[in-house]
C-alpha positions in Angstrom: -45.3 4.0 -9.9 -47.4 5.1 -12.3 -51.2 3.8 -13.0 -52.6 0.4 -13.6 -54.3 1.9 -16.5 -51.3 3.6 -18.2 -48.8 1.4 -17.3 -47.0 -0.2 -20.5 -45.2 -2.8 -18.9 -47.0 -6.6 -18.6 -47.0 -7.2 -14.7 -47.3 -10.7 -13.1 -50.7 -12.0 -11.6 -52.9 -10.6 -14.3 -54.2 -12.0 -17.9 -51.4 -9.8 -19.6 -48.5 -11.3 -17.9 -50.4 -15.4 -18.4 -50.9 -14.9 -22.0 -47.3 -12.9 -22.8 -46.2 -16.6 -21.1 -48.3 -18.5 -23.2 -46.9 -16.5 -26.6 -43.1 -17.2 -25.6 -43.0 -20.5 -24.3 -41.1 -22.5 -21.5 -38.0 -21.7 -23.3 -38.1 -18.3 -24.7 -40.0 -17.2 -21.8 -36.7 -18.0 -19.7 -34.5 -15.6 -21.7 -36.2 -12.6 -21.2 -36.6 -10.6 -18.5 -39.4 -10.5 -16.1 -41.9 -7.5 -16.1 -40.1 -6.4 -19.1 -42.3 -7.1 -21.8 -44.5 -4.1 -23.4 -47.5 -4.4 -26.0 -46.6 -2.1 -29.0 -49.0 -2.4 -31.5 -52.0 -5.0 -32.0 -49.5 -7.0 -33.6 -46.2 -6.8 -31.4 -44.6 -7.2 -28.2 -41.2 -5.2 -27.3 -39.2 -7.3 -24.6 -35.7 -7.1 -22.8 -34.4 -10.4 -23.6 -31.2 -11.7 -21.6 -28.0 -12.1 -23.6 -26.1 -14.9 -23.1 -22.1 -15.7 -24.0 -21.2 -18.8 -26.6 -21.4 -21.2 -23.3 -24.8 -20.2 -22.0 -23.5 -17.6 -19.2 -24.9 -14.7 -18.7 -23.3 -11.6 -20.2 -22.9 -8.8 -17.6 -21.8 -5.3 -18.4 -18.2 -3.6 -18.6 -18.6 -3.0 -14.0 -20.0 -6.6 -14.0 -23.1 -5.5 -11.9 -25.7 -5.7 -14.2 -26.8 -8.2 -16.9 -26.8 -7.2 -20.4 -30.3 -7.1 -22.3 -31.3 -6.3 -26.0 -34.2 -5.0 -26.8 -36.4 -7.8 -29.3 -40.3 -7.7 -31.1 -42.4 -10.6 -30.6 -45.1 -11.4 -32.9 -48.1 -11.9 -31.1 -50.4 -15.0 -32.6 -53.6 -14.6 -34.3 -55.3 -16.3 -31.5 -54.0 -14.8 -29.1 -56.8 -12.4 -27.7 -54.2 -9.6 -26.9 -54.1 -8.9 -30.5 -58.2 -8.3 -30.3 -58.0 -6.0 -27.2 -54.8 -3.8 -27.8 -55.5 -0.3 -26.4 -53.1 2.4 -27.4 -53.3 3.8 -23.7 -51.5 0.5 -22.9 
């Protein structure tokens, strides 16, 4: 595992991971997947959002064993303070 302090991806239990919930909502925040969410830039998030099919399944790859994810930027808010305290190292 790497580092706390290099570690790109937003884990759960700190500020990161509350405020990347506060940016995408109850309902967006369902469709992507957990600790997959990465601060880019001051302005964007890069996430693995969940794919679904025309009925609302879940799409799941050619073997079905995995669930299928596309890679998505989020615009982080201007009040959001993440936007303020973006660190390259990140």
């Amino acid at each position: 595992m790497n580092k706390p302090d290099t570690d790109p991806w937003v884990r759960r239990h700190t500020p990161h991971y509350d405020e990347v919930t506060r940016i995408l909502g109850p309902t967006r925040s369902k469709r992507i997947a957990d600790e997959r969410v990465r601060q880019i830039s001051r302005r964007w998030l890069k996430a693995d959002q969940i794919i679904e099919d025309d009925n609302g399944e879940l799409k799941l790859n050619a073997a079905g064993d995995d669930i299928m994810t596309e890679s998505v930027r989020i615009r982080i808010p201007r009040d959001s303070w993440m936007r303020r305290e973006f660190k390259r190292s990140r």
